[in-house]
SEVOKOL-588827 format. One record per residue (C-alpha): residue number from 1; x, y, z; residue in three letters. Coordinates in nm, 2 decimals, always signed. Example, Ala and Ser with C-alpha at 12.3 -4.5 7.8 and 13.67 -1.06 7.14 Angstrom:
2
<pt><resi>1</resi><u>+1.23</u><v>-0.45</v><w>+0.78</w><resn>ALA</resn></pt>
<pt><resi>2</resi><u>+1.37</u><v>-0.11</v><w>+0.71</w><resn>SER</resn></pt>
REM end
This chain:
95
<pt><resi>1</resi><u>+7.91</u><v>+9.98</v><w>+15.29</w><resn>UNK</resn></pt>
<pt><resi>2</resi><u>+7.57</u><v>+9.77</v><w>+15.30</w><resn>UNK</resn></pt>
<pt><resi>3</resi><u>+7.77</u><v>+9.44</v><w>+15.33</w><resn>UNK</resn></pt>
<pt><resi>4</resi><u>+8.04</u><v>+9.52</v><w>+15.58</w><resn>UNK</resn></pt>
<pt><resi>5</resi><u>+7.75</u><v>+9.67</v><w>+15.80</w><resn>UNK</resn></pt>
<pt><resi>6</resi><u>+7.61</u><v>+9.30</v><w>+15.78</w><resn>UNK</resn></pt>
<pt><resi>7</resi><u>+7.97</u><v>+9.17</v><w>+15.83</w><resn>UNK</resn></pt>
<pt><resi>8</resi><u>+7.93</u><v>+9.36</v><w>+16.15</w><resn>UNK</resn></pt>
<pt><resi>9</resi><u>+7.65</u><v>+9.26</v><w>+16.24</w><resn>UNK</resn></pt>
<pt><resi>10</resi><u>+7.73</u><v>+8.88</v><w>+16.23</w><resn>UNK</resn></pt>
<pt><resi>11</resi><u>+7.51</u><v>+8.84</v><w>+15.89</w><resn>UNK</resn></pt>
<pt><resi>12</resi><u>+7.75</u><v>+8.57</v><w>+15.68</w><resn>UNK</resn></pt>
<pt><resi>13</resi><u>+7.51</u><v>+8.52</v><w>+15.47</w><resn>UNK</resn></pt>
<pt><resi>14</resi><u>+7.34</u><v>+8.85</v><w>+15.38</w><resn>UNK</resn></pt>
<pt><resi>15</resi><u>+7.69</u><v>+9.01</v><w>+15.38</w><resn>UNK</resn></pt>
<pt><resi>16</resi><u>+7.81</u><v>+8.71</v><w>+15.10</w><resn>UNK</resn></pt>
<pt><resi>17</resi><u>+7.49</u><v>+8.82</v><w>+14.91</w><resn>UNK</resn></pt>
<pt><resi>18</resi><u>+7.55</u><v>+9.17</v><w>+14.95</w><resn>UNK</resn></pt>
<pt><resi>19</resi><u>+7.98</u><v>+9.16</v><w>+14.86</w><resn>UNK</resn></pt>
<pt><resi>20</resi><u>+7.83</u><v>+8.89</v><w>+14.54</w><resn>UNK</resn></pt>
<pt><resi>21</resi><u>+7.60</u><v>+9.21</v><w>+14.41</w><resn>UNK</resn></pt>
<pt><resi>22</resi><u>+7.90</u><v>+9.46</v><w>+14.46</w><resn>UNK</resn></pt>
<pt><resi>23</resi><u>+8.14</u><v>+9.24</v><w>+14.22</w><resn>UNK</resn></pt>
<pt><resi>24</resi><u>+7.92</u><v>+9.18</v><w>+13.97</w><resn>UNK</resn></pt>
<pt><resi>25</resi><u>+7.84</u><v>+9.58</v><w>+13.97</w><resn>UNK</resn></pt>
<pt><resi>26</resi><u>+8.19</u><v>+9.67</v><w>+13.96</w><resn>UNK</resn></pt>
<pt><resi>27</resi><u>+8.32</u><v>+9.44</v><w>+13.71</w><resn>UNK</resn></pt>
<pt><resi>28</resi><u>+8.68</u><v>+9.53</v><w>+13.74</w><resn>UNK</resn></pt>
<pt><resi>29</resi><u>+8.92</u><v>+9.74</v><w>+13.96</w><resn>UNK</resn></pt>
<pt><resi>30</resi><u>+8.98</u><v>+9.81</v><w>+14.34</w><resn>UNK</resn></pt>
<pt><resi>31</resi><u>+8.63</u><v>+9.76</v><w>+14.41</w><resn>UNK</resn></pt>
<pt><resi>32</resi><u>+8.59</u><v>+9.43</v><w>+14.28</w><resn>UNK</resn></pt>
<pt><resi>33</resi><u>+8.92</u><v>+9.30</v><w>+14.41</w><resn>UNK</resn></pt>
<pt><resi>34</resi><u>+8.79</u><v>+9.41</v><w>+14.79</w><resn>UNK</resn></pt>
<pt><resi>35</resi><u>+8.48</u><v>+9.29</v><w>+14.76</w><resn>UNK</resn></pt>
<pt><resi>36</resi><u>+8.60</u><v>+8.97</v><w>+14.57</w><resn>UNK</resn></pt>
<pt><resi>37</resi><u>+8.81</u><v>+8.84</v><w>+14.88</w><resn>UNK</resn></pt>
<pt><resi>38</resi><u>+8.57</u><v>+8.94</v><w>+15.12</w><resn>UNK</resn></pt>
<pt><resi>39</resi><u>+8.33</u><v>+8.70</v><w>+14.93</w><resn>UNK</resn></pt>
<pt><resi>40</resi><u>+8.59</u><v>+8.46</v><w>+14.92</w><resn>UNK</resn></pt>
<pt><resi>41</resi><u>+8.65</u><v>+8.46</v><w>+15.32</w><resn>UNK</resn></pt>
<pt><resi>42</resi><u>+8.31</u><v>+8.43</v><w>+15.37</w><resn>UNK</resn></pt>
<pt><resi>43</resi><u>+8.26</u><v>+8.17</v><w>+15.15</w><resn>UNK</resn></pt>
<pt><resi>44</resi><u>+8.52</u><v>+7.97</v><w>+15.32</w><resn>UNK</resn></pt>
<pt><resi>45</resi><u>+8.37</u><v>+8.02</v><w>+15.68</w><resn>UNK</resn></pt>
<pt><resi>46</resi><u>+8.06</u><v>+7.92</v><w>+15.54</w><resn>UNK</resn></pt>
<pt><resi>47</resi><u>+8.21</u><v>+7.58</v><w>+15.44</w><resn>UNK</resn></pt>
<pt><resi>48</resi><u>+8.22</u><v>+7.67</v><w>+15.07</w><resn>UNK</resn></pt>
<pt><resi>49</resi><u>+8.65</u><v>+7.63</v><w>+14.98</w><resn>UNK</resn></pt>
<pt><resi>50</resi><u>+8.58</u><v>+7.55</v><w>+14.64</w><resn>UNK</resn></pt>
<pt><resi>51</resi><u>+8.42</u><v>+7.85</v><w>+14.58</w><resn>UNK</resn></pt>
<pt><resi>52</resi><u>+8.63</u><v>+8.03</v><w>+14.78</w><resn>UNK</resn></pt>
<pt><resi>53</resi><u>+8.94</u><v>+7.95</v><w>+14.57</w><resn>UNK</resn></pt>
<pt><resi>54</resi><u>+8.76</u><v>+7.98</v><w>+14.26</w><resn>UNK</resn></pt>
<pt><resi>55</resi><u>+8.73</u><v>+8.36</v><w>+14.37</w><resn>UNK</resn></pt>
<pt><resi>56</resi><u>+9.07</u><v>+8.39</v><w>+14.49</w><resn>UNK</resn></pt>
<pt><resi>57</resi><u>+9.22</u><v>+8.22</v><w>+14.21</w><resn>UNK</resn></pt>
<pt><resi>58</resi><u>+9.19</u><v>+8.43</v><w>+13.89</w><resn>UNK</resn></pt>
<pt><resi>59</resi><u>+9.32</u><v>+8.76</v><w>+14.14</w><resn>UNK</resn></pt>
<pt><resi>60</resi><u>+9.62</u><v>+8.54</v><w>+14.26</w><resn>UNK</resn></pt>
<pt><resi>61</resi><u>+9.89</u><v>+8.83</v><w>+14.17</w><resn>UNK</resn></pt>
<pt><resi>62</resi><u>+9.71</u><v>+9.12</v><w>+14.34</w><resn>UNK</resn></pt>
<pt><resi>63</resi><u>+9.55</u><v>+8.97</v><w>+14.65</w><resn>UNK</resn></pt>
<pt><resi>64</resi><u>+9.64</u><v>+9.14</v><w>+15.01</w><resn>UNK</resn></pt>
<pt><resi>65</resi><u>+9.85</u><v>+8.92</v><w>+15.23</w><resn>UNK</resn></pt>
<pt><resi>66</resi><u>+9.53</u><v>+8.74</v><w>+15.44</w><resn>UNK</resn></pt>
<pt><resi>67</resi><u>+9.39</u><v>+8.65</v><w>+15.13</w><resn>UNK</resn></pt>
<pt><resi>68</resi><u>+9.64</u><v>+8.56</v><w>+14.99</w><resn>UNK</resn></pt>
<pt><resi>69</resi><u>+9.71</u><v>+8.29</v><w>+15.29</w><resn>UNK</resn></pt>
<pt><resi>70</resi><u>+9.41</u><v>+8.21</v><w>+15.24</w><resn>UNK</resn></pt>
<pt><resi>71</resi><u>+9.45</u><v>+8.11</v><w>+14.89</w><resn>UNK</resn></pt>
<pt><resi>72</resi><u>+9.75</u><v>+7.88</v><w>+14.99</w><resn>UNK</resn></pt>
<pt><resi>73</resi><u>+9.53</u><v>+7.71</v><w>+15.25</w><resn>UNK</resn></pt>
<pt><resi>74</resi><u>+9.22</u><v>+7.65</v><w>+15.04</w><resn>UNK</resn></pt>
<pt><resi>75</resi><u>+9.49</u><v>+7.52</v><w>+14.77</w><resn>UNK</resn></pt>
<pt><resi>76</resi><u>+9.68</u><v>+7.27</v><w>+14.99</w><resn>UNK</resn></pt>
<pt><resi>77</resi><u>+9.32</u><v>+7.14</v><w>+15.10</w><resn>UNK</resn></pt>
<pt><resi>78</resi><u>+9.13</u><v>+7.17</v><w>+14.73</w><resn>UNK</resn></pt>
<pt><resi>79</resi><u>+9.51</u><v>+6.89</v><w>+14.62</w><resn>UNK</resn></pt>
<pt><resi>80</resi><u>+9.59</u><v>+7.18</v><w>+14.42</w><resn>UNK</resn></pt>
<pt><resi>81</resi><u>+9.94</u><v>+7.14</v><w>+14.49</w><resn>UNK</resn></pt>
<pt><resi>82</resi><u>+10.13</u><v>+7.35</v><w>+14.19</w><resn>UNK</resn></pt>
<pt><resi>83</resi><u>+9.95</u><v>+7.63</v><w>+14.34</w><resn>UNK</resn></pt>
<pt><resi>84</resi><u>+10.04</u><v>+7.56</v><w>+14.70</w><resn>UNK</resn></pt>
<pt><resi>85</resi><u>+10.42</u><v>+7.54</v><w>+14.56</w><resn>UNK</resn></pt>
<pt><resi>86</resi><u>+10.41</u><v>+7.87</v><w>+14.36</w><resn>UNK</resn></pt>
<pt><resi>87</resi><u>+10.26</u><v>+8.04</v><w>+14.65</w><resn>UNK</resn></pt>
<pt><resi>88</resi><u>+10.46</u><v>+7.86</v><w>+14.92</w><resn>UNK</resn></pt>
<pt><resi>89</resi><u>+10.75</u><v>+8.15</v><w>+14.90</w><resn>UNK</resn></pt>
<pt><resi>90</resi><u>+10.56</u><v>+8.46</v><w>+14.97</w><resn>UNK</resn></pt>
<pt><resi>91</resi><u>+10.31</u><v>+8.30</v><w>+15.22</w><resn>UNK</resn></pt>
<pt><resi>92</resi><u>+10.62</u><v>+8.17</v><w>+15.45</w><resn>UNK</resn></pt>
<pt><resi>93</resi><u>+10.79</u><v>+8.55</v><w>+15.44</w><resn>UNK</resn></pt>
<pt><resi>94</resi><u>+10.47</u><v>+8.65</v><w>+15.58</w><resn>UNK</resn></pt>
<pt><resi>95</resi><u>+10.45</u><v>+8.49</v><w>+15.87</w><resn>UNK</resn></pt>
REM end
């Protein structure tokens, strides 16, 4: 709750910080998928791809459609063009 009230709030940075605390307490599950691709969206508009799709990455087969559009962008600009091809498919029936 702490981090999407920073979200709100236009705080990128202290909301990143805030989503990075909630994964590592959570570990595994709903709770760390969600906050896991927030972090990885905010990463990205801070400039920070890479880390973005090293979030994203691992949680390929259960990521909700934005992120995982996201992932196929971050991959087609990281070169990583085996994963841009495997998710080409479900990211063009999304659109």
């Amino acid at each position: 709750i702490e981090a999407e009230m920073l979200l709100r709030q236009g705080d990128k940075q202290k909301s990143l910080e805030a989503f990075e605390k909630l994964r590592i307490a959570a570990k595994e599950g709903m709770i760390y998928d969600a906050a896991t691709q927030y972090a990885a969206f905010l990463h990205y508009d801070l400039g920070h791809g890479k880390e973005a799709y090293q979030l994203l990455l691992p949680l390929k087969d259960h990521l909700d459609p934005d992120s995982l559009t996201l992932l196929h962008r971050i991959a087609f600009e990281q070169n990583e063009f085996p994963i841009v091809m495997e998710l080409a498919g479900f990211v063009f029936q999304l659109a």
